[in-house]
N, C-alpha and C positions, 0 to 999 in steps of 0.2 A: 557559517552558512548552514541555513535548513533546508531540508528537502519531504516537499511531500509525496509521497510515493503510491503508487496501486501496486498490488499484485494480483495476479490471475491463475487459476488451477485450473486447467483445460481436462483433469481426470474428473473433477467433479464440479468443473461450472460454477467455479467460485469465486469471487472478488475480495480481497482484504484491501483497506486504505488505512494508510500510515504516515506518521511525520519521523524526521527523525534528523541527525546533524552526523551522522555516519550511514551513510545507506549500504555500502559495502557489506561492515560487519553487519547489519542491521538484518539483511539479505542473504546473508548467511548463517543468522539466527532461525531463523525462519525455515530455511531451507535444512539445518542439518544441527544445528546447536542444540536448542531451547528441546526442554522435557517435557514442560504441558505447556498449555492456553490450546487460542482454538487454530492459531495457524498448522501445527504440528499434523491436525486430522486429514489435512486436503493438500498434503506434500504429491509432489511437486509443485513450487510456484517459479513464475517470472512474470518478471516487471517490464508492465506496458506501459505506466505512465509516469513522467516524474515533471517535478516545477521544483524550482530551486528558490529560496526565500533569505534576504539579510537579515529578519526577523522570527525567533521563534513565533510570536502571536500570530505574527500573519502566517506562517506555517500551520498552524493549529486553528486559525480561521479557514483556511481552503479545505482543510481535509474535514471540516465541519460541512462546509459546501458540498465536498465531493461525495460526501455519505448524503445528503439528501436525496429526494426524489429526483429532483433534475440533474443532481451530480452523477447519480447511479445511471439515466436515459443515455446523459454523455460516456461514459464508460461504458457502456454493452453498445453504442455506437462503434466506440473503437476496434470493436470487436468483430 
């Protein structure tokens, strides 16, 4: 199973979107593991959206969606 995921940094009003087949660990990279990329800068996050996928593609197809312009309108909706 995949799961595509958002996270949101409410210190710095920021959105990351992800896929991934461990969101746990994944979520815990993010939050406290990983040394560099760009999630590390705008710590703290949590996770406001998740969809669950029996296909990685289709996983990697929605968070394609969800980073577009109308995916990002729906995401700061959530908000």
């Amino acid at each position: 199973m995949f799961v595509t995921y958002v996270l949101y940094s409410a210190t710095f009003d920021k959105i990351y979107i992800g896929y991934t087949s461990d969101l746990i660990s994944r979520f815990h990279s993010h939050n406290s593991l990983a040394k560099s990329g760009y999630t590390i800068r705008f710590r703290p996050w949590k996770v406001i959206y998740v969809e669950f996928f029996d296909l990685k593609s289709t996983a990697m197809k929605r968070e394609k969606e969800l980073k577009s312009s109308k995916g990002r309108t729906f995401l700061r909706s959530l908000l």
